[in-house]
C-alpha positions as CSV (number, residue, x, y, z in Angstrom):
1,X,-157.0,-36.2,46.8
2,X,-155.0,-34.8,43.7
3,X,-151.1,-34.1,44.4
4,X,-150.5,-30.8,44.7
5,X,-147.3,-30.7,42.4
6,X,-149.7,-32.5,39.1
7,X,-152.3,-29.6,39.7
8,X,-149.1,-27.2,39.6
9,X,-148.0,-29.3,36.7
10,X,-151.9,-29.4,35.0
11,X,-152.1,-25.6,35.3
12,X,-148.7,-24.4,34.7
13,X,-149.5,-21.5,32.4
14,X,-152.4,-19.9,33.8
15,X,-150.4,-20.1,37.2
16,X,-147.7,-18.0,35.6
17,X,-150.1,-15.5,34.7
18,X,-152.2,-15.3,38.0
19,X,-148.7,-14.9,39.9
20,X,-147.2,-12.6,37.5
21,X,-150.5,-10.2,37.6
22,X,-151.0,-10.9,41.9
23,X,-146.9,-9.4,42.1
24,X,-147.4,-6.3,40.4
25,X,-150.3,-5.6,42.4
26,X,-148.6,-7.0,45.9
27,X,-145.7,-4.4,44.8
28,X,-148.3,-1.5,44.4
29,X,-150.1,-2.3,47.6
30,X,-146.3,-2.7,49.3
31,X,-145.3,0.7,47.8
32,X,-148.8,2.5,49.0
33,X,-151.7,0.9,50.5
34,X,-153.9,4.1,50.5
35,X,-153.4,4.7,46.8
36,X,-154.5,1.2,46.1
37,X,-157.1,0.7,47.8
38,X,-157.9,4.8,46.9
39,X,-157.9,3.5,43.4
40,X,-160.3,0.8,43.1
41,X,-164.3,1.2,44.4
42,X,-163.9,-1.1,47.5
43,X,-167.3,-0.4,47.4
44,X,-168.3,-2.4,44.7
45,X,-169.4,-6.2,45.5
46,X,-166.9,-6.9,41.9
47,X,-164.0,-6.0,43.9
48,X,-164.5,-8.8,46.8
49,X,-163.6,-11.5,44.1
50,X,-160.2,-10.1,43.0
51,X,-159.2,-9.3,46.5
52,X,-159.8,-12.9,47.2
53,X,-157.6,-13.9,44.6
54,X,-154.8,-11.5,46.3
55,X,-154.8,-13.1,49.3
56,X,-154.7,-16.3,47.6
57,X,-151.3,-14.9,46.1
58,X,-150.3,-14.1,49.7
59,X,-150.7,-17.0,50.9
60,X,-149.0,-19.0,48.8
61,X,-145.8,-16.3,49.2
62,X,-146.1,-16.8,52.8
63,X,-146.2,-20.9,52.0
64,X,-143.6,-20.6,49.9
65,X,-141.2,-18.2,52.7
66,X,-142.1,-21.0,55.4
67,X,-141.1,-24.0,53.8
68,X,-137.8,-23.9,55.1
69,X,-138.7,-23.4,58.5
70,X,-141.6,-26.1,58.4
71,X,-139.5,-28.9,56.2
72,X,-136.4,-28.2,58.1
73,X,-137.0,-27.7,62.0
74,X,-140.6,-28.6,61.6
75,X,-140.4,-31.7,59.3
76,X,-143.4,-31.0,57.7
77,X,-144.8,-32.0,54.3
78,X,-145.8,-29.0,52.6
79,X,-146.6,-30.6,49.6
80,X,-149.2,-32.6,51.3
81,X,-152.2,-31.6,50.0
82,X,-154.4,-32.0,53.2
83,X,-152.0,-30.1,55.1
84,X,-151.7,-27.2,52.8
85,X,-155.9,-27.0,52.8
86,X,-156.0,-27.1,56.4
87,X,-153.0,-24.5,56.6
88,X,-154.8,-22.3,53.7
89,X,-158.3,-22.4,55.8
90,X,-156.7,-21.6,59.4
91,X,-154.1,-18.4,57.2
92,X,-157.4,-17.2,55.6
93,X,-159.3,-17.0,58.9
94,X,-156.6,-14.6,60.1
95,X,-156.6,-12.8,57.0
96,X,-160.4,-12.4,57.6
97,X,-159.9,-11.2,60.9
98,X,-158.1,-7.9,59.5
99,X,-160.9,-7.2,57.5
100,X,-163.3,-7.7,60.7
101,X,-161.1,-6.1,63.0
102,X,-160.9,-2.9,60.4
103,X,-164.6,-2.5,60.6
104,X,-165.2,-3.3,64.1
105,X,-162.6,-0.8,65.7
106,X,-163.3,1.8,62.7
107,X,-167.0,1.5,64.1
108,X,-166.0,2.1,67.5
109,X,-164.4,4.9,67.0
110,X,-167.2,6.3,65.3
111,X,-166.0,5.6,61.9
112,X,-168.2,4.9,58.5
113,X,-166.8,2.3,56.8
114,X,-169.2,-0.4,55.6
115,X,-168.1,-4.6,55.9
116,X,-167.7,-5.1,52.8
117,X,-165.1,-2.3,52.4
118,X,-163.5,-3.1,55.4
119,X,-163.2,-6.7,54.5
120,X,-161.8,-5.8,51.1
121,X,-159.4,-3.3,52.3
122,X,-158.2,-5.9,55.2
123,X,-157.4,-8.6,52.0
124,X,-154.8,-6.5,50.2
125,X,-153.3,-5.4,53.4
126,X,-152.6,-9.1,53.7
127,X,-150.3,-7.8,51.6
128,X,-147.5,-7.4,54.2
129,X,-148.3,-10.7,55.8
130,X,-145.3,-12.1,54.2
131,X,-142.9,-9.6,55.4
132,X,-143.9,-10.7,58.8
133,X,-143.1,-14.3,57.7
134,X,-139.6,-13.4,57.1
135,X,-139.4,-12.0,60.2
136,X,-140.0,-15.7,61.9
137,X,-136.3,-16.3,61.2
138,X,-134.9,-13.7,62.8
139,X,-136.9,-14.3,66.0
140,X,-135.3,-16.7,68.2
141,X,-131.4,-16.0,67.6
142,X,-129.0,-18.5,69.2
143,X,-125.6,-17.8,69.7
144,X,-122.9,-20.6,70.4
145,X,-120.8,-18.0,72.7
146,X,-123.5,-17.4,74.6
147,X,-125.2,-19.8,77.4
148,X,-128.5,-20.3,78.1
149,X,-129.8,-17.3,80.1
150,X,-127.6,-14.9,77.7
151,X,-129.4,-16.6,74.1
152,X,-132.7,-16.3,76.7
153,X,-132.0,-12.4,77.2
154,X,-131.1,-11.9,73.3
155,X,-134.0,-13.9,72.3
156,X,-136.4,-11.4,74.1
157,X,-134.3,-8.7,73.3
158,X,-134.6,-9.2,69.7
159,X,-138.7,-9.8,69.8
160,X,-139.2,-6.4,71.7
161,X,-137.1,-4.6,68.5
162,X,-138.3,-6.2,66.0
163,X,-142.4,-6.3,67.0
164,X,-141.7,-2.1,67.9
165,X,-139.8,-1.5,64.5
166,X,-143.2,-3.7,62.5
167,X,-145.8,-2.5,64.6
168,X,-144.6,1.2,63.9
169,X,-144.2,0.3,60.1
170,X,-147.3,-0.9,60.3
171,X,-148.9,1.8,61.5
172,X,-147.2,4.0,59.2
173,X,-148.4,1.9,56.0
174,X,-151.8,1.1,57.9
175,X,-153.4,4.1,59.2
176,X,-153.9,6.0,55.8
177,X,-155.7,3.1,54.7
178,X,-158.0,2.8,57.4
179,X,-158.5,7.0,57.2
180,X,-159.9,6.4,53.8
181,X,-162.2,3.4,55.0
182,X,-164.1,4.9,57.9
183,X,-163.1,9.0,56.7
184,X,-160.8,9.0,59.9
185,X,-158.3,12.1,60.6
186,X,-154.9,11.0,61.2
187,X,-155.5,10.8,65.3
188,X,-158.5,8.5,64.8
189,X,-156.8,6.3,62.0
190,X,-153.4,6.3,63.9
191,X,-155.6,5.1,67.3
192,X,-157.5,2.5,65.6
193,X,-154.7,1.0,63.4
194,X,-152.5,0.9,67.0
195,X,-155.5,-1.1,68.3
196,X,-155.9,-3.2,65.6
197,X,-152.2,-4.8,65.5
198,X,-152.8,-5.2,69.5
199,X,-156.3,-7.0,69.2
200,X,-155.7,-9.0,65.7
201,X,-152.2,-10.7,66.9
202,X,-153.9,-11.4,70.1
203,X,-157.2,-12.7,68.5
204,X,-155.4,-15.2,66.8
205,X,-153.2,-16.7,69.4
206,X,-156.5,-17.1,71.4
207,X,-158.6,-18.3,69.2
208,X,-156.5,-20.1,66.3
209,X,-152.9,-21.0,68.0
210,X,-153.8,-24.1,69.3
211,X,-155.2,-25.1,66.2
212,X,-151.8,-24.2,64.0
213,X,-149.5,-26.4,67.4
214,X,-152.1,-29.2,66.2
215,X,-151.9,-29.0,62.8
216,X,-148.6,-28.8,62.7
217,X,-147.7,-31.4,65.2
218,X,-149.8,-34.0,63.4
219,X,-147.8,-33.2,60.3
């Protein structure tokens, strides 16, 4: 296979411009998700394409936040071109399943949202994917003052703050989004949205955890 950094080299410009365009749309989706995806006819099968490119974008943003984590602790190669394939395939699977996830609990809930909307919508709000990478790092604090059971407590301590302070932002910046999909009222949007950051998180330690501890440990 090619090296990753002569395709980067190969393709330098266009590169520029595809990341340059992806930003200003990953700000506008950051800034208001509903108005987005408000703004262009997720309807239309010409809007799957360019919201396949976004979350191409994303991914490499959330690439790019990892590497430290992944060359440092992990000692991973994230220039290795099979790995970053693999990586790509197993991210875009979860990205899919916000898309799925949408439409499914949107359609339980009596909603009217089709698939292809759903799946388009889910794509941009990949959008705040990276955010959540970030978070990674502040996860598992250590403290050298501390001993064991202390860091243990702290540790726990920390994940129940941070995944309550994300998973109300995320309902905040979610819900509207998924009230325009399936024509929700705010109780409806708020109670799928809620689901949806319970069942996707879960979905994907079920079914694709193992398969990231395998990737990565071959690595």
């Amino acid at each position: 296979m090619a090296d990753i950094t002569g395709i980067i080299k190969d393709y330098a410009e266009p590169l520029g411009r595809f990341l340059k365009k992806q930003f200003g749309i990953w700000l506008s989706v950051i800034s208001n998700p509903r108005d987005f995806v408000a703004g262009i006819d997720i309807r239309s099968k010409e809007a799957v394409l360019p919201a396949l490119y976004f979350a191409l974008f994303v991914y490499m943003a959330s690439i790019f936040i990892a590497t430290t984590g992944l060359v440092v602790y992990g000692k991973i190669n994230v220039l290795d071109t099979l790995f970053l394939i693999s990586d790509f395939v197993l991210t875009f699977l979860c990205f899919c399943l916000i898309g799925v996830t949408l439409y499914l609990i949107g359609k339980g809930l009596g909603g009217s949202g089709g698939f292809r909307e759903s799946m388009v919508a889910g794509f941009y709000l990949t959008a705040f994917w990276p955010i959540l990478q970030i978070a990674d790092y502040f996860m598992s604090p250590s403290l050298s003052f501390l001993d064991d059971q202390q860091n243990a407590i702290l540790r726990f301590a920390t994940f129940l703050i941070l995944a309550a302070g994300f998973a109300c932002f995320l309902t905040l910046k979610f819900h509207p989004v998924v009230a325009h999909v399936h024509k929700f009222g705010r109780v409806r949007a708020v109670a799928a949205t809620v689901l949806q950051i319970v069942v996707v998180p879960a979905l994907i330690l079920i079914f694709l955890g193992e398969h990231f501890d395998n990737l990565f440990a071959s690595s």
